[in-house]
C-alpha positions in Angstrom: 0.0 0.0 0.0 1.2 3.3 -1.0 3.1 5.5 2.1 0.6 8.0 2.7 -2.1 5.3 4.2 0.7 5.3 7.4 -1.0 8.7 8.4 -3.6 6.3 10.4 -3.7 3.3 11.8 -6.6 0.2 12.1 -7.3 2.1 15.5 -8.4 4.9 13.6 -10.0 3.3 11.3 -12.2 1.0 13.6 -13.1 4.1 16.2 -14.5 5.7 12.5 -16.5 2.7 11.7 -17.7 2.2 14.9 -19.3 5.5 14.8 -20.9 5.3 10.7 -22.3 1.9 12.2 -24.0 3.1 15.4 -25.3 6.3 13.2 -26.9 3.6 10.6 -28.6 2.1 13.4 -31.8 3.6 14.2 -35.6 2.9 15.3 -38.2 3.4 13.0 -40.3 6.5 13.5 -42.6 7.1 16.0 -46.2 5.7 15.4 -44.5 3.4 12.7 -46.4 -0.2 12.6 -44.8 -3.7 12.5 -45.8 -4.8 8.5 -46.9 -8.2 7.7 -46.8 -9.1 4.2 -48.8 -12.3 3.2 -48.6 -13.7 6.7 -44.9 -12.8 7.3 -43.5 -10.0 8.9 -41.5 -7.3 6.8 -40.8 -4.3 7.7 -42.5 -0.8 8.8 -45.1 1.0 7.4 -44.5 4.3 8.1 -47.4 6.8 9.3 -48.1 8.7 6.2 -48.3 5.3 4.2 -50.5 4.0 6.3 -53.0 6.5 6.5 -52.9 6.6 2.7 -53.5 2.7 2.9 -56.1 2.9 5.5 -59.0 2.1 3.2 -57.7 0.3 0.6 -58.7 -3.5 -0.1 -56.3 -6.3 0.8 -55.0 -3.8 3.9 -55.5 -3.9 7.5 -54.5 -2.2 10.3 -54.9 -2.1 14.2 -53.0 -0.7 17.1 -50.2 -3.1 17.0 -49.6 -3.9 13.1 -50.4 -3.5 9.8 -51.3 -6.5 7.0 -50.9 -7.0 3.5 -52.6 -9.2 1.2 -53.5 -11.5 4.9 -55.1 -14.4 3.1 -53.5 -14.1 -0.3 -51.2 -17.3 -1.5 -47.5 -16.3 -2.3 -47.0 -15.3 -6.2 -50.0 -13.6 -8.5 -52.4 -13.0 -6.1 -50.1 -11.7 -3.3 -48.3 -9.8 -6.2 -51.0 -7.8 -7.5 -52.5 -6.8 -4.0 -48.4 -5.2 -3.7 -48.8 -3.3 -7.4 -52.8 -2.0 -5.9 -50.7 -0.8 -2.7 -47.8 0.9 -4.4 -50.1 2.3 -6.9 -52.3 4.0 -4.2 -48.9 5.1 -2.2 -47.7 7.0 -5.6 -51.1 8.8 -5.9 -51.1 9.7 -2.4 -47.5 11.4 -2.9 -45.9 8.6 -0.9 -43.2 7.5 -2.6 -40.9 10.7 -4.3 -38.4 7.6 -5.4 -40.8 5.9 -8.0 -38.7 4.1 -10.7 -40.7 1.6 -12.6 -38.6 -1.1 -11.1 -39.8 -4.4 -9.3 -37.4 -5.4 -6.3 -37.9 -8.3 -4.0 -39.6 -8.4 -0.7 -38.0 -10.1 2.0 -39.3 -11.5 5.2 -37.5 -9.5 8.1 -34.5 -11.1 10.0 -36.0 -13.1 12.7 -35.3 -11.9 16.3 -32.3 -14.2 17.9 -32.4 -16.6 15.3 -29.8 -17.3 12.6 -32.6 -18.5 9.6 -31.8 -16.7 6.4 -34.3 -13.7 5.3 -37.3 -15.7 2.8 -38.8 -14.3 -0.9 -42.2 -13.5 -0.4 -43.1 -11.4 -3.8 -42.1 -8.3 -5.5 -43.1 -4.4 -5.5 -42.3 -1.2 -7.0 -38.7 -0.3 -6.0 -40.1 3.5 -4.6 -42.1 1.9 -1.6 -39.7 -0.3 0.2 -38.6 3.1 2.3 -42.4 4.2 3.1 -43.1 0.9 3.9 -39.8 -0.3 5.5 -38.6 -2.9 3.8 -35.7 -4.9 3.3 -33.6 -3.9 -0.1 -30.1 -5.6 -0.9 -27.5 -3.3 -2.2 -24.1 -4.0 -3.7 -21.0 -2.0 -3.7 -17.8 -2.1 -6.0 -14.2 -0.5 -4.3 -12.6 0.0 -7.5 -8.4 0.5 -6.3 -5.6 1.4 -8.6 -2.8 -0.6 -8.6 -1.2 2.0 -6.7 -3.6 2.1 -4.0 -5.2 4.5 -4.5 -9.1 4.3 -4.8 -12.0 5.4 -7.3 -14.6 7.1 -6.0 -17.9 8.9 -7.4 -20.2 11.7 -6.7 -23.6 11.7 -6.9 -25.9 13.8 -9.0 -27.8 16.9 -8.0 -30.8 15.0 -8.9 -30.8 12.0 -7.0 -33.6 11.6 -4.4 -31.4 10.7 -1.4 -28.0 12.5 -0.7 -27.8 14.3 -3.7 -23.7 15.7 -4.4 -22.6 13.9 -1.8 -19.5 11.2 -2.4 -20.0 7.1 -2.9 -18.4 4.3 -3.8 -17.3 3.8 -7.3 -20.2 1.4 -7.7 -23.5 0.9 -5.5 -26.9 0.2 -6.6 -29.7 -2.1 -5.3 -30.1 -5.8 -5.8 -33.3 -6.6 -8.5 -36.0 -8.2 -8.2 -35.1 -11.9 -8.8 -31.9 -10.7 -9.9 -28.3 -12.7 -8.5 -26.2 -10.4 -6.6 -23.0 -10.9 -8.4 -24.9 -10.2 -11.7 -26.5 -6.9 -10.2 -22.7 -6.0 -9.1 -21.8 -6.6 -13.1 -25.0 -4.4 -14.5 -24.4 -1.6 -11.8 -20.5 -1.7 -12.8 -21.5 -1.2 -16.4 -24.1 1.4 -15.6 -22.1 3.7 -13.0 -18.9 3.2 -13.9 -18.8 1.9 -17.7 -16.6 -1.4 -16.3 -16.8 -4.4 -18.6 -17.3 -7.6 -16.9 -13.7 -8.2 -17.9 -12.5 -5.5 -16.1 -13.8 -6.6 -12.7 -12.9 -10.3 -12.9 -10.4 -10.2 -10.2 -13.3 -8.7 -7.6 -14.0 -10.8 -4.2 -16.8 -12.5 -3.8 -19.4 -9.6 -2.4 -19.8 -10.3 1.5 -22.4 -8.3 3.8 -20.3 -6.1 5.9 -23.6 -4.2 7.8 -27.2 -4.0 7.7 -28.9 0.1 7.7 -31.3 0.6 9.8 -32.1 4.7 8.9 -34.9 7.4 9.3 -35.7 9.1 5.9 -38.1 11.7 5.4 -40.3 9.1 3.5 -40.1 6.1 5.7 -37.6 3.8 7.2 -34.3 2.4 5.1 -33.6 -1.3 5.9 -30.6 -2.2 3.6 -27.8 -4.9 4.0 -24.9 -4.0 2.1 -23.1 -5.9 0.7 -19.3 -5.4 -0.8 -16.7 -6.6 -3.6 -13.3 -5.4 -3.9 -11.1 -5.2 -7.0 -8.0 -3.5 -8.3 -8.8 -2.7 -12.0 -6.3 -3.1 -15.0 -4.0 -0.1 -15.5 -5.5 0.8 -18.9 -9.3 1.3 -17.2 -10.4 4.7 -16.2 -14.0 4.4 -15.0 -16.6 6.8 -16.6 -20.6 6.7 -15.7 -23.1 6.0 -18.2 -26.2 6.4 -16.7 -26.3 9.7 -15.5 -26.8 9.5 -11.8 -23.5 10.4 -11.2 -21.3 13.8 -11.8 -17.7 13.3 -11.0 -15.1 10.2 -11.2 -11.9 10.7 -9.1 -9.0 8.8 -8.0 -7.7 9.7 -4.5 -5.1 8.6 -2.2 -5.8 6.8 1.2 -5.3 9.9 3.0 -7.5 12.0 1.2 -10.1 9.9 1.8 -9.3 9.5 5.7 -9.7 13.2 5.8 -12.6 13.1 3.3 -14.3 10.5 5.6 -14.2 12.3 9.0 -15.3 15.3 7.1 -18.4 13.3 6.2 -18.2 13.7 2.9 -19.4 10.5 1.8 -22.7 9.2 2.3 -23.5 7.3 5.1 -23.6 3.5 3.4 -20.5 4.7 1.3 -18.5 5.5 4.6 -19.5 2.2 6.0 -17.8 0.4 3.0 -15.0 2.2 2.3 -13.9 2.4 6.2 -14.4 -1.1 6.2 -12.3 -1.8 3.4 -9.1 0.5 4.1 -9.3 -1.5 7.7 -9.1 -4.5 6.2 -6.0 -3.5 3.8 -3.9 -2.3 6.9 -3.5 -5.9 7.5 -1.5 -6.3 5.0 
């Protein structure tokens, strides 16, 4: 690693994490119900959703939770009640992220038990935050073979920390989509990598799990991360738009950069992570 990273030490490095992951670890918001989707418990509906849902077919809620699609099987039927309830979340101004785009919905992880998160159906990608649930997002750290790493800025017109810093790559898991393949299309999309050029990435791993207010509802995220040093000859260049500057800074840089919270709060989490994991070496 190149000299400058001596400027701080895995010390350093693990008091920063420590404080990104206790920051990315919040309650929902007040009056904010348990969900249960199909019989299984999901996520959090958040107030204003609900009283937008509070009439609506296929919905019910008391004092202590809220229900989805109770009675429905798993698949079509479930499925369409979740398209009814996104649709009547978007006409009710409930859901300022609304992309056209299916993603999974995932039972919640259960309390004090290791059993693995289940599919129960799919739903627009702009009301997992409103109604809490789980989403599955995977990161690229793109290094140089001098150490130093790729990083990208957001656009002004992205709905959640618009400008701020990321990592080079970071998007959210489709619906029915593999992981490593939604690595490959969001390393194509935000960084114009070839799946050539990323060959040489780690298998992705799921360093923490966001658990974050938003003004529209509650972020639930596990994130999920894959390092790689691309080829000499690769300079990464976005191709979707949603980001607005490429650089390639030194390990002190981004130190400073970090403590300076620069970076958005997911894209400190990984990138801490990462440069505490290369001062092993």
């Amino acid at each position: 690693m190149q000299k400058s990273a001596f400027f701080f030490n895995r010390l350093n490095l693990q008091t920063l994490l420590t404080g990104f992951l206790k920051r990315a670890n919040q309650e929902p918001s007040a009056g904010s119900l348990p969900l249960f989707i199909g019989g299984q418990r999901c996520g959090w509906l958040f107030p204003g959703a609900a009283e937008a849902l509070s009439s609506l077919s296929g919905v019910r809620l008391d004092a202590a939770a809220a229900h989805f699609g109770d009675n429905l099987p798993h698949g079509e039927p479930l499925d369409a009640c979740l398209a009814d309830i996104a649709s009547t979340l978007k006409a009710a101004g409930c859901t300022p992220g609304w992309r056209n785009e299916l993603l999974d919905v995932w039972t919640a992880p259960a309390h004090q038990t290791d059993a693995p998160p289940a599919r129960v159906g799919a739903i627009e990608r702009g009301v997992m935050r409103p109604l809490g649930l789980t989403t599955r997002a995977v990161h690229l750290s793109g290094w140089s073979k001098d150490g130093r790493l790729w990083v990208a800025r957001r656009s002004l017109t992205k709905a959640t920390d618009p400008g701020m810093w990321d990592t080079l790559v970071g998007g959210l898991v489709g619906n029915l989509e593999d992981p490593d393949l939604a690595l490959v299309r969001e390393s194509d999309e935000e960084a114009g990598l070839d799946a050539p050029d990323i060959v040489t990435r780690t298998p992705l791993r799921t360093i923490a799990h966001m658990r974050r207010q938003l003004p529209e509802g509650f972020q639930t995220e596990a994130v999920l991360t894959s390092e790689c040093v691309l080829p000499g000859h690769v300079v990464p260049h976005n191709r979707d738009g949603e980001v607005m500057d490429i650089q390639l800074l030194d390990t002190t840089t981004l130190y400073q950069m970090l403590k300076e919270d620069a970076f958005t709060l997911e894209a400190s989490i990984v990138i801490t992570e990462d440069l505490w994991q290369r001062t092993q070496h």
